[in-house]
Each structure stands twice: as C-alpha cells, then as structure tokens.
N, C-alpha and C positions, 0 to 999 in steps of 0.2 A: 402343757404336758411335760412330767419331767421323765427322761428316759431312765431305765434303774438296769438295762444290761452291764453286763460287767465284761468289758471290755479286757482283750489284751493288754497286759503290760506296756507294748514296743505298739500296739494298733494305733495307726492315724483316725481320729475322731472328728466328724463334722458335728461341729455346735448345732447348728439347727435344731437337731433332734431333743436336745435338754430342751428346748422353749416349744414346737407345735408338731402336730405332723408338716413331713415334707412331700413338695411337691418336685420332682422332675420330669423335665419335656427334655425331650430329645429330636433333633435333628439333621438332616442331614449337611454336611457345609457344601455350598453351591449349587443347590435347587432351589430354590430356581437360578440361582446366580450369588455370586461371591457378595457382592454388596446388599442381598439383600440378607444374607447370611449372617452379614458385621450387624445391620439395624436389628435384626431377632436377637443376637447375641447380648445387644447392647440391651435391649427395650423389655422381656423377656422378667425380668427381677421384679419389676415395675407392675408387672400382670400376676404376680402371686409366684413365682415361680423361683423355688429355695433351691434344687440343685440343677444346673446344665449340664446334656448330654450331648457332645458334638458326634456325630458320624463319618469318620474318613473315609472316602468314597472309594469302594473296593468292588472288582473286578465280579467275584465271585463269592456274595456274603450270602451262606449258609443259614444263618440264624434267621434269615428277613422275608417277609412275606413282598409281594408286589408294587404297593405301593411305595417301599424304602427302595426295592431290588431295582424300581423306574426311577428313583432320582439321583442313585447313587450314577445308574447307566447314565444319566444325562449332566450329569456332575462331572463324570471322567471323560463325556464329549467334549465337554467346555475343556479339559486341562487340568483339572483341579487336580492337587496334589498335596499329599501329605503336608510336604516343603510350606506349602502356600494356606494349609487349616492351620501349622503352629504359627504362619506371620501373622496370618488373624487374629486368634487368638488374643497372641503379644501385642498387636496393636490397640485391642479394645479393651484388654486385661482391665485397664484400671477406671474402664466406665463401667466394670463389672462387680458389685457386689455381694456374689455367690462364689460359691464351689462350681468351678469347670472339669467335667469327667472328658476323656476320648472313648469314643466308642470304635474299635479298633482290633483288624483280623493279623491272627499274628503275624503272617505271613510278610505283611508291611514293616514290620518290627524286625522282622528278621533280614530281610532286605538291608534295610536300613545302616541291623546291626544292635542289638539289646543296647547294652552300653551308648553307644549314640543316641538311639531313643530317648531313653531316659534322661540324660542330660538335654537333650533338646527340647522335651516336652517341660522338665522343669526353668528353663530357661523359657521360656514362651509363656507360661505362668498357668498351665495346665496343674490341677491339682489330683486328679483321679484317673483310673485306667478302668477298663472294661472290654476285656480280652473274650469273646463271646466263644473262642473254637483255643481255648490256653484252658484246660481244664485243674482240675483239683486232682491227685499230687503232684503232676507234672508241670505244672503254674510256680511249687513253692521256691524256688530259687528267683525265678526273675521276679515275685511278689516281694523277695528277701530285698534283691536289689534297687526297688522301684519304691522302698520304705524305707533304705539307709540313703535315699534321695529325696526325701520329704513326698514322694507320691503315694496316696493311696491305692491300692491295691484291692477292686470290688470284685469278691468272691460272688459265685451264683450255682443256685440250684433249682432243680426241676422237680416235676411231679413226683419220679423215680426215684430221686433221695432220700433213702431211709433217717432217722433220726440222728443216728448216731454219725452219720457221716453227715450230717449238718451241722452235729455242734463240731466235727474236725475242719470242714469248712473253713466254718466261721471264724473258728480260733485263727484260721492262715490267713485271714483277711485284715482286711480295713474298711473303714467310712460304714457301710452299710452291708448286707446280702440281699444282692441281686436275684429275686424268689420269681420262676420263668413259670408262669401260670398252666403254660399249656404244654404240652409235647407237640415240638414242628416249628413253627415259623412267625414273625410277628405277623400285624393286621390288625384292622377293623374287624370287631364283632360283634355281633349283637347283644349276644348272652356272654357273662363268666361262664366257667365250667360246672357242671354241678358238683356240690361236697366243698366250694371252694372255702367256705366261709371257715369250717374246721377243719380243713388242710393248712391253711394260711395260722390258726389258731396255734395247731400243733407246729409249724413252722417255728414260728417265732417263742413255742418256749423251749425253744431245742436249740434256738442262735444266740451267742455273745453277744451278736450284731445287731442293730436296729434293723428292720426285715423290711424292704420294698419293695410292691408287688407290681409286676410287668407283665407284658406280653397279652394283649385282647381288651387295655383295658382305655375305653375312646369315649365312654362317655360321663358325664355327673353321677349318673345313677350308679355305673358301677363304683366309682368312690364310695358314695351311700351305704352299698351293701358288705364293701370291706374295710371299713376307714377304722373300727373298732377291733379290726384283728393284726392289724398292719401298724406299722410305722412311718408310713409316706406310701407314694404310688410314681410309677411310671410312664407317660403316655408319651406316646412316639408318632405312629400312624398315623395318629388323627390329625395330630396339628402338621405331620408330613403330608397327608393330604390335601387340605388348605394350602400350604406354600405350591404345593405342586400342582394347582386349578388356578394361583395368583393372586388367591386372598393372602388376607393375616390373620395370623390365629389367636390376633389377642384377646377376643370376646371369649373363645371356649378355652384358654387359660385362667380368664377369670373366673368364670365359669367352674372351674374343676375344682381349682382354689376354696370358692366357698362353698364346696362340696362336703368340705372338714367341717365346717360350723355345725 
C-alpha cells in the first residue's frame, strides 16, 4: 500500500506506512519484569509488529483502563524508572528494527525537565513520543522541540474532534495520528463502538497523517472491521494482559498481524 497523505514540510515520517498497514503493540516496561520487557522489546518485530510502544510506568495514568493502571502499579513496586525504560531501550536499541515510541504522562517530563528528556530519550535511541494528557495547542512548543531533535511528535484525537481541528492536529504532528476510539480509558472489549467504521473514514480524510486506530481494539476481528478505513491499529491491553497472567503474546501478535491480509 503506498500512503499518498501529504505530509508536513519539517514532519518526521515513518516509512512503514509507504509499504503496508502498521501494526503497533504497546506495553508496559517491567510487567511483569525488566527482563522480560528487554526479550518483548527485542522479539516483538519478529511477530509482525512495525511500530513499538513502551509505557513509563506512572503513578497516576489517566488515559488507562485496569489492566495497564495493574502493571504500571506493579512496575513502580519493583523500582522501575524512567531512568531504567531509556537504559533499555539503549541497550536493545540495535536488536531492534522498528520505530520505538514512549508512551508517557507529562508530568514525568517535566520532572525531569523538557530539555533533558529530549536529549535523553534521543540518546537512548527512542524515536517517537506519545504524551496522552500534553494536548493540542498546548503540546505545540515541546512537539517544536522534540522535532528539531530528530523525535517525533504523535498527535492524538478522540471521538469529540471535529474535523477541522484534526486536520490542525495533524499538521502539528509527526509519524502518524494517534485516533482514541472511545471517550475514557483503554481495555479489553469486546465490540468497537458503533458508527466506527465512518468515524475512522472521516478521520483520516481530514489528517495529513497516516491515522491509527486505538483504544478497545484486542482482538483480529476488530482489525477486519477497520483495516480498510485506518492506516495501522493500536493494541495495548491485550497483549498487556498476556504479560500480566505470564504468557507471551507472541501468537495474538501474529495473529493481529495477518489480520491486514
């Protein structure tokens, strides 16, 4: 599939999207454990899976339904830290060949210190950002600075965005738009929402962006019923459920994967 949005000038672009739809999984780092976190990191490409989304394990994530909001809690029993997702990272960096996003509340960031982050995440060989509570206009400065750093900058929108303020989105973005299916929180579900098929339709001809759809979406079927209005998909939950019972989730990665065929 070749992608024909017309991209920002100055926007960071994942290749991917000129060759197939994408898939990204997201996880949390250190549910179950740090080590098991580096072999999903590493193994993960292997299983169909075109972009990584790490989860920094945060006190009080908003966006997150139960099942992430339980491994992030036991993520930060163990210690895990920021400090300790970008050694990973950098450590496995170069058994990895995909795009690596942070999924990451800004509060961390700010902590930290903007300027630091960013410098740190590109040194650690992090390629995208995914600030889930850093909205749109008030995101455009640190997006400005996280792009004159080689980082992309994943814009996101929800049910409630009108059109025109997805194509303003979009434009402030990079890599893709982050399209949050539901109003509330991720999770496991059983049904998409209804209408989604021509919300997701109108979506994407409203974005510069290549559009991938998140938030409910755990199983094949659902790929199925959106793969032809979307540009990639999102899955989080599910395969965080799996690490977090002590499976692997490498079967329902492949699984999802040739859900696009």
């Amino acid at each position: 599939m070749k992608n024909k949005k017309r991209f920002a000038s100055n926007s960071i672009r994942f290749s991917v999207f000129d060759r197939e739809k994408a898939l990204n999984i997201f996880f949390v780092a250190g549910a179950p454990d740090m080590d098991t976190s580096a072999e999903v990191l590493r193994k993960l490409p292997s299983c169909g899976c075109d972009i990584i989304e790490i989860g920094v394990p945060y006190s009080d994530p908003l966006a997150d339904g139960p099942v992430i909001r339980d491994a992030y809690t036991k993520a930060l029993k163990k210690g895990v830290t920021l400090q300790k997702v970008l050694a990973m990272v950098k450590r496995e960096r170069a058994n990895v060949p995909v795009p690596i996003a942070l999924m990451i509340y800004s509060n961390l960031i700010l902590r930290r210190g903007a300027d630091n982050f960013i410098k740190d995440a590109v040194k650690s060989g992090v390629n995208a950002l995914i600030v889930p509570d850093m909205m749109y206009p008030y995101s455009k400065d640190f997006a400005e600075d996280a792009r004159a750093a080689g980082l992309a900058f994943i814009p996101l929108a929800a049910p409630a965005t009108d059109r025109e303020r997805i194509k303003e989105i979009s434009a402030s973005g990079d890599g893709f738009l982050y399209y949050v299916n539901v109003e509330g929180i991720t999770g496991v579900r059983d049904k998409l929402p209804a209408g989604i098929a021509s919300r997701l339709k109108d979506v994407s001809s409203a974005s510069s962006l290549p559009v991938m759809s998140g938030f409910g979406i755990s199983r094949p079927e659902h790929v199925k019923a959106i793969k032809k209005y979307v540009d990639g998909v999102i899955v989080g939950s599910a395969v965080q459920k799996e690490l977090n019972a002590g499976r692997k989730p490498w079967a329902l990665v492949k699984e999802l994967k040739c859900s696009f065929s």
